[in-house]
N, C-alpha and C positions, 0 to 999 in steps of 0.2 A: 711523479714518484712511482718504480715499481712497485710489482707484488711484495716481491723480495724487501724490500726498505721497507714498507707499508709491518709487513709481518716482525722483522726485526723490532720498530717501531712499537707493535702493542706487546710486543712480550719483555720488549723494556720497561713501560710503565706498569707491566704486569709482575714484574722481579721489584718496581721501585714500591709497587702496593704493599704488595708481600712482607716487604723488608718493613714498611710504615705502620704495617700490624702487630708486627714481631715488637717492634719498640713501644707500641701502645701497650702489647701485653705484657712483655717483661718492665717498661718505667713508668706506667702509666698511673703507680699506685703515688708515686710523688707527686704527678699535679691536683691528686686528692687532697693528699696532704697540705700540700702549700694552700689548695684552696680554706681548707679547716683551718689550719695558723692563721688566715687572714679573716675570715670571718668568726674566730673564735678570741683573738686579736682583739679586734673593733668592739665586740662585745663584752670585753673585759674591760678599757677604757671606758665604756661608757658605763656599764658598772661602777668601775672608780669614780668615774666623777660625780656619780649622781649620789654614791656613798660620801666621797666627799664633802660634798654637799649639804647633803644632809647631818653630818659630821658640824662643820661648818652653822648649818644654822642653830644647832643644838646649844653648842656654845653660844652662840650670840645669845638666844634666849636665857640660857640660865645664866648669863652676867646681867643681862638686861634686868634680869626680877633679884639680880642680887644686890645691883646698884639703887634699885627702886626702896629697898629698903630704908625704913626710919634710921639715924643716926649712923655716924660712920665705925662703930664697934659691929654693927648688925653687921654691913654691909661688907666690914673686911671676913667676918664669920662665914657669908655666903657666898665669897669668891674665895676663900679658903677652901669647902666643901665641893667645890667644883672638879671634877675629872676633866682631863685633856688627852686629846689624843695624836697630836702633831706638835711638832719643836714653837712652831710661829703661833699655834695656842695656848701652847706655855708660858712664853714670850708674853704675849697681848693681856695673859692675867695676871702674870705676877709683876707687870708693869700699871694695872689698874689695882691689883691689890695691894702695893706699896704707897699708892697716894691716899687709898682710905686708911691703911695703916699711919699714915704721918697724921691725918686729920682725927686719928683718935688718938692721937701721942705716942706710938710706938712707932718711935723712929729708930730703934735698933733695929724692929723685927722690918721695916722698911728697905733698912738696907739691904738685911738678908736676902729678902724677897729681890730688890737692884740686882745683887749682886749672884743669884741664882740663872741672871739670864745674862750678864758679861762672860760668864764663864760658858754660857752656852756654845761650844764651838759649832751646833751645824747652821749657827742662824750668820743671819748676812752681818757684816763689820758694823752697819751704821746702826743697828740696834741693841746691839753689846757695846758698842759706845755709845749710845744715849746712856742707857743703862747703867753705866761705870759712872759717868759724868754726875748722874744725878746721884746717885750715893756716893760720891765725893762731896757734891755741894752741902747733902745731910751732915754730913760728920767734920763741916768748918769747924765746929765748937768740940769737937770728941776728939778726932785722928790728930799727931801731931806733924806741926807743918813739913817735917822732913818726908814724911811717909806722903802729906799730898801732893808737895812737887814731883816726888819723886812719879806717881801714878797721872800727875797731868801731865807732866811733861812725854808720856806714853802717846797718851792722847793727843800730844801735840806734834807728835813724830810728821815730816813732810809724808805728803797724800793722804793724811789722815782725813777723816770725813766733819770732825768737830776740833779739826786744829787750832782755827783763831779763837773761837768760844775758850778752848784750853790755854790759850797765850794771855787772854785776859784774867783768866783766874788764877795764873803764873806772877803774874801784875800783881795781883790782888795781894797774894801770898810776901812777894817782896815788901809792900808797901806794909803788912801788917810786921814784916820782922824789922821795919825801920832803914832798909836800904832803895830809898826813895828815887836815887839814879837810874838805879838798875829797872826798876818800872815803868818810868820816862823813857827809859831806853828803850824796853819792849813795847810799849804803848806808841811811840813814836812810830816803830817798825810796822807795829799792828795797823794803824793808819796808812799806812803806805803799800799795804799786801793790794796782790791786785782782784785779788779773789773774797775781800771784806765787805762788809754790806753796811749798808747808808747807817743803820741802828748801829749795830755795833762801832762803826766810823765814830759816830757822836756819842758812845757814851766814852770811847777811850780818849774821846777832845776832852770832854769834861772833868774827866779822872785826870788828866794833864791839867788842866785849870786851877781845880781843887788840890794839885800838890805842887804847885807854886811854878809850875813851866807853860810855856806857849808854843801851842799844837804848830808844827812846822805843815808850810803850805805839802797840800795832797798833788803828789807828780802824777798828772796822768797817763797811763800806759800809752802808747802808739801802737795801733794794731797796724 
């Protein structure tokens, strides 16, 4: 290599410095930044979650000492007095609050309590239908039957998560208005889902026994 190349040479990488400083000092101030956002970031998740957390056990503890309570009047008082601070801890006590409620006789204020967490739209599907479900089952002797078909049969929508459970109580409802076919016929069907479990299989055989028909053999699927 000449002189000539040799010199072109350094005062190329002398022009490439140059220009590598110019861009450190005019954009140099964003890979500060970025670096801040990422470890200011990190430090805020782990905030959250240890807030959480602690969120989290708080509740646990004061359901714990409110369940621990003598008699279930006490016990719905203390999960009453309870604060929440998240949808799914709302959720988790007004679902343990409604069972001491039923066990001290207020099964209106049960349903309420049911029915404050169906209506919950941020919580996930299968908790607002548990929820629905079980204050339907409260109110067989209070709601009239058109109003509970009308809300099982919701819950019994295809892809529902408590579908068959709500096909049986659809049963139930026929067989109490005296159209006896018609419960055979869904109890039949119910048997035959491919998505039904061994328990509920056997109690819809039996509900066919006990109203006068015989359970047609179980097809089984071909995967």
């Amino acid at each position: 290599m000449s002189d000539t190349d040799s010199f072109i040479d350094e005062v190329t990488e002398e022009v490439r410095r140059d220009r590598m400083y110019l861009l450190l000092r005019r954009w140099g101030w964003v890979g500060v930044v970025a670096v801040v956002l990422i470890v200011g970031g990190a430090a805020f998740n782990e905030y959250r979650k240890s807030r959480d957390a602690a969120q989290a056990q708080e509740l646990g503890d004061s359901i714990l000492a409110a369940l621990t309570q003598n008699g279930s009047e006490a016990r719905a008082a203390g999960l009453q007095s309870i604060e929440t601070v998240s949808p799914g801890g709302d959720a988790v006590l007004n679902m343990l609050l409604a069972t001491s409620q039923v066990e001290a006789g207020s099964r209106e204020d049960a349903v309420n309590s049911l029915n404050a967490v169906a209506v919950q739209g941020d919580l996930p599907e299968i908790y607002r239908a548990i929820a629905s479900f079980k204050a339907l089952l409260l109110q067989s002797e209070t709601l009239p039957a058109d109003d509970r078909r009308q809300q099982f049969e919701a819950l019994a929508a295809p892809g529902a998560p408590l579908r068959l459970l709500a096909e049986e109580q659809l049963a139930l409802i026929d067989v109490s208005e005296g159209n006896v076919e018609a419960a055979l016929e869904r109890l039949q069907a119910l048997r035959q889902d491919a998505e039904v479990g061994i328990d509920l299989q056997q109690r819809a055989a039996q509900l066919i026994v006990a109203l006068g028909g015989e359970p047609e053999p179980v097809v089984t699927q071909q995967g």
